[in-house]
N, C-alpha and C positions, 0 to 999 in steps of 0.2 A: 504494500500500500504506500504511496506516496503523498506526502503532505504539501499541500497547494492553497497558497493564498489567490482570489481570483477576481478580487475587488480592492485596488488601489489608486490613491492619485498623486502624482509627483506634481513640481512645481510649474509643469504648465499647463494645468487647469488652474480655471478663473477662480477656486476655493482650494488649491490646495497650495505648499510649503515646500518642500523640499525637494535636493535633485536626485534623479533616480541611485548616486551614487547609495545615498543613505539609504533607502528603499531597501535595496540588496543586502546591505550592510547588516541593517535587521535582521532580515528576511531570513538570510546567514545565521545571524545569532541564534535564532530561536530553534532554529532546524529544520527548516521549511525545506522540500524537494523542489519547488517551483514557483515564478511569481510570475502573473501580470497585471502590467500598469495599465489603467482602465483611466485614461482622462478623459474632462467633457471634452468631447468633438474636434481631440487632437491627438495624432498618432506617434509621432516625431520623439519625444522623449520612451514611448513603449517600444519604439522601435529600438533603442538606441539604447533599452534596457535590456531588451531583447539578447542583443548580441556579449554585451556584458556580461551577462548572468552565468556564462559558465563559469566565468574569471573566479566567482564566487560557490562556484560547486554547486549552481543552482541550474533549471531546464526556466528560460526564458519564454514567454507564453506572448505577442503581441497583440494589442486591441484596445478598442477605445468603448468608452461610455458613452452611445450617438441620443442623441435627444430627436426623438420622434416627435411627429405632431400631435401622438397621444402621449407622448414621455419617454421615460429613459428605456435604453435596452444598451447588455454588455454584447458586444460581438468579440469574440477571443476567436485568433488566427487569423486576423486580417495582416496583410502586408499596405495596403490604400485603405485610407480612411475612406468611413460611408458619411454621403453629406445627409449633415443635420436636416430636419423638416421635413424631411421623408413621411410618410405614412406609416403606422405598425408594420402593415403585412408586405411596404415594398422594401423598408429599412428589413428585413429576416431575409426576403430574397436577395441584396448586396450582398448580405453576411456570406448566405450561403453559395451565392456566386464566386465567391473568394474560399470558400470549401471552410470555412469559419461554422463556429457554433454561436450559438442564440441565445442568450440567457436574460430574464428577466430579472432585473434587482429591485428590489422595494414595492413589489406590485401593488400593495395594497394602502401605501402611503402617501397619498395624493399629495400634500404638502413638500412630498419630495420627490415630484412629479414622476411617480408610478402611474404604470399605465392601465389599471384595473377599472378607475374611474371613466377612460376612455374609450373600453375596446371593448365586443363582446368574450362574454368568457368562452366563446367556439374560437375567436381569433387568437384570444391569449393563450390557449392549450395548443397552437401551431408553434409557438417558441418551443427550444430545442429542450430548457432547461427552467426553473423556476429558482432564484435564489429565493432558500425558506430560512435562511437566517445569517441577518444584517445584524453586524452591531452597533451601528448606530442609531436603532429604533429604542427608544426609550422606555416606552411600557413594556413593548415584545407581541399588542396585539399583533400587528400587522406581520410580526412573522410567524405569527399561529393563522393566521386566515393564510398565508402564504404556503406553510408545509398543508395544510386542509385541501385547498386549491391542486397543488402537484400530487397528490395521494387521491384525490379523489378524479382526476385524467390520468392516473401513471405516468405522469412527469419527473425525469430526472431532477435531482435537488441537489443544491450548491448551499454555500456558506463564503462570505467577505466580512472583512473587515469593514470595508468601504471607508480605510482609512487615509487622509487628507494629512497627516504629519505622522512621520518614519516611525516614530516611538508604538504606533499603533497597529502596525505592520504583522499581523500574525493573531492576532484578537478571534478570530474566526478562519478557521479553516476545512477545507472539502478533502477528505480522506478519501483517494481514487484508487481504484484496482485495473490497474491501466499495464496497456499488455508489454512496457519499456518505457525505458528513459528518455521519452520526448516530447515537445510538443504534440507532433500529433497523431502519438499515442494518450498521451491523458486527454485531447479534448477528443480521440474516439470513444475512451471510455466514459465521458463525462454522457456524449448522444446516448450512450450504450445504457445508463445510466447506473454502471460500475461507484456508487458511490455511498459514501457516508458526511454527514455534516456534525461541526463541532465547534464551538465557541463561546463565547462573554461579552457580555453588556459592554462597551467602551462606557469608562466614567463617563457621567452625565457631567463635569464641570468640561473635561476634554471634547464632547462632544459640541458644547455652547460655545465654545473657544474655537473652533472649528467654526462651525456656522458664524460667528460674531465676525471674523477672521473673513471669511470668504464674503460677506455681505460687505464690509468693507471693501475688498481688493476691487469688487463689482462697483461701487459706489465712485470709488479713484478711476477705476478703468472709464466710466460715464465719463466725469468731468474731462477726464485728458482726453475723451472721443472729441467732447462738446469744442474743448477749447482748442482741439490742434495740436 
């Protein structure tokens, strides 16, 4: 079984911190088998961890967090980002055009723009994969309607950290029974859905700290648009 984080953001997403160097670096500490960096609707630094990760004894997984017109979806194996605004059902065809897997994060968190509130649940059971447990949901319903959801279509189930700063890197991880050491052998076994999930609440102060943090960086990003 290999241990695989499959929800991260390094520092070029619009809420996250750090450079992928530290990602790894974690990643490494903790005894992770695998990472990928999942930023919003940028590929360039997952690529670029990508190729890094053996340096650190880890299987480099690339893909981005594309923000659908009904909300987010992870695509893990992409080599070309999928553009944002895409539809649910034609952002899962990119993915899968690039031989990429599908996975749904936060479905049931509309606040953090999951896409349950948008899609029927015939469209949302066409993802490849259901993440049922994010740690950054702070009560944990939404990741109980979320494992409910892929248990009751038989949908593969993942687990992220869906962490924005290195220190949180490993909080949540998908225990895969994946047939070698690669890429794409764990995201076959992920489709396959060879897996287990496992993880912990991110503190609620790290999580507000996160969010406070990224609503800022958004808020700067505005003004330097506005002014030039």
């Amino acid at each position: 079984m290999l241990t695989v984080e499959l929800h991260t953001h390094s520092e070029l997403s619009h809420d996250g911190r750090d450079p992928v160097e530290l990602l790894l670096e974690q990643a490494e500490a903790v005894g992770l088998d695998a990472l990928a960096v999942t930023d919003h609707d940028e590929i360039e630094a997952s690529l670029r961890a990508a190729k890094l990760a053996s340096d650190y004894g880890l299987v480099g997984i690339p893909g981005a967090e594309i923000t659908t017109s009904a909300g987010h979806v992870l695509g893990l194996g992409l080599e070309e980002l999928v553009p944002a605004g895409l539809s649910f059902g034609e952002t899962l065809d990119r993915i899968h055009d690039q031989g990429g897997v599908a996975v749904v994060p936060h479905p049931f968190q509309k606040s953090r723009s999951g896409v349950a509130a948008n899609v029927s649940r015939t469209e949302l059971a066409e993802a490849d994969a259901i993440e049922v447990y994010n740690s950054r949901l702070l009560t944990g319903r939404g990741n109980r309607r979320a494992r409910a959801f892929a248990e009751a279509h038989g949908l593969p189930m993942t687990a992220g950290s869906d962490a924005h700063i290195s220190e949180m890197v490993g909080q949540a991880v998908t225990r895969i029974d994946a047939d070698g050491r690669s890429s794409g052998a764990i995201l076959d076994a992920i489709a396959a859905g060879r897996t287990v999930t496992d993880g912990k609440r991110t503190p609620w102060h790290i999580s507000f700290r996160q969010a406070a943090g990224g609503a800022k960086r958004r808020v700067i990003n505005r003004l330097v648009g506005f002014f030039g």
